[in-house]
N, C-alpha and C positions, 0 to 999 in steps of 0.2 A: 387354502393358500396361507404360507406362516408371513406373521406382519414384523416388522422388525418394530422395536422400541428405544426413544431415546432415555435413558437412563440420567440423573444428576449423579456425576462422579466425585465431583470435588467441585468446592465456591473458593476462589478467590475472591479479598473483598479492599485490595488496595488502595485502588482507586477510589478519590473521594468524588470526582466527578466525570462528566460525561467521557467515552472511549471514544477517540475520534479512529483508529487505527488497531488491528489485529495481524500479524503477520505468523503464517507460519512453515518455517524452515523445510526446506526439500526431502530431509529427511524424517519429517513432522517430528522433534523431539524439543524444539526451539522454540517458543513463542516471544514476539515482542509486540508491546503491547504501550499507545500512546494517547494522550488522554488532553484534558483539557484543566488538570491539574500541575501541567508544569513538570510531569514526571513521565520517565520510561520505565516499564517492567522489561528487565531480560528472566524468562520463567523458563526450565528446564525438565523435561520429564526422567525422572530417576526409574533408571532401566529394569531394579530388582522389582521394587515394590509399584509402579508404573503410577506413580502419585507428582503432581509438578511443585516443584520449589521454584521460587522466586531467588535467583543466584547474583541478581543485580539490581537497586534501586539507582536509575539517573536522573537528578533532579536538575542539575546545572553542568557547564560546561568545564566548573574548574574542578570535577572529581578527575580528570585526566585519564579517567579509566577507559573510556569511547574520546578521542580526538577528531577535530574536522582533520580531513587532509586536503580537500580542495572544494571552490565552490563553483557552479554551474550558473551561467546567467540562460535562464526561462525566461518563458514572458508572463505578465502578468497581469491584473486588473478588473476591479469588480470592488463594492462599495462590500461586499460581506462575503462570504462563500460559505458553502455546505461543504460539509464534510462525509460526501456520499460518495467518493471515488479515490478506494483505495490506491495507493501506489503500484505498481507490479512490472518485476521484471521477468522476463522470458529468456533465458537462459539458450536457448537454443539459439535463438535468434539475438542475442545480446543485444535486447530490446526492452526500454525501461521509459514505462510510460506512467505521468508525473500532471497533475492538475494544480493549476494557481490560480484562482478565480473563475476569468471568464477563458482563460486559456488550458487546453491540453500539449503536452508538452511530451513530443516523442524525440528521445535520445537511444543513440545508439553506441556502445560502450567497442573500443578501440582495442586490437590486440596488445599496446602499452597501457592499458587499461583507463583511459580516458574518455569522459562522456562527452559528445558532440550533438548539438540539437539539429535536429536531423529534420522535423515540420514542428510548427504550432499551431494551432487551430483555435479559433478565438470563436466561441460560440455565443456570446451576445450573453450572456448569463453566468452566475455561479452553480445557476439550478443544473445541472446536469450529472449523470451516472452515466458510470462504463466500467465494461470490465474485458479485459482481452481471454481470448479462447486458451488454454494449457500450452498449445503447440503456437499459437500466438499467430493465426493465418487469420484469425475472425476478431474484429472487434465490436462492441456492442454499447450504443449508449442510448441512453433517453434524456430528454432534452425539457427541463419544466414549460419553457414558452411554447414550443409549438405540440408538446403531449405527446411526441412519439417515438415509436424504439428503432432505429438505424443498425442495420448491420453493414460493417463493411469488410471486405476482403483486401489482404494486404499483395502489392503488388512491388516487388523488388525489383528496384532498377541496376 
């Protein structure tokens, strides 16, 4: 039976400190990437030579190159939080689920394109991990106090 292999393609080495955040694009050619140094990488994969460049450094709010255009009030609270529960939205389901402490934070994005919280779920902890399924029907987390992994299945009202 043939084994596949992970190969090292390319090091980026920008970041001078820890990556809190990797995200990458639908059409996997985009990565952004968020760190605990106060900077964003926007990195792009270059179609000829399939090598990624770094096409944006975001350090602060007043390069104006990324603007806020609106803010979301979530819920929040926890004395620290981990940084184990990525962002992620589900596109099919214009579903975009979001962690701030001890709370999760499920929104759902509006045909004028506005985000509405839609539940919050306050789990007593920052210790917590999830990650929703592709199609966004399954989601899955583990919970540091009680040690265990929860699945649940989304039910549209």
């Amino acid at each position: 039976m043939k084994q596949d292999q992970w190969l090292s393609q390319q090091t980026i080495t920008d970041h001078t400190n820890k990556v809190y955040s990797l995200s990458l694009n639908e059409q996997q050619n985009k990565l952004i990437i968020c760190s605990e140094d106060s900077q964003i990488l926007v990195i792009e994969q270059q179609q000829l030579v399939k090598k990624w460049i770094i096409r944006q450094k975001i350090k602060d709010s007043n390069t104006k190159e990324y603007r806020k255009t609106k803010e979301i009030a979530v819920k929040f609270g926890s004395n620290g939080d981990w940084y184990l529960f990525p962002q992620q939205y589900i596109k099919s389901k214009c579903l975009l689920v979001n962690k701030n402490g001890n709370h999760v934070n499920l929104m759902r994005k509006k045909e004028n394109g506005d985000l509405i919280l839609q539940q919050s779920i306050d789990f007593g902890t920052s210790g917590i991990y999830g990650q929703l399924s592709c199609d966004g029907e399954f989601w899955i987390t583990w919970n540091w106090i009680s040690k265990e992994i929860h699945i649940r299945k989304l039910k549209e009202l």
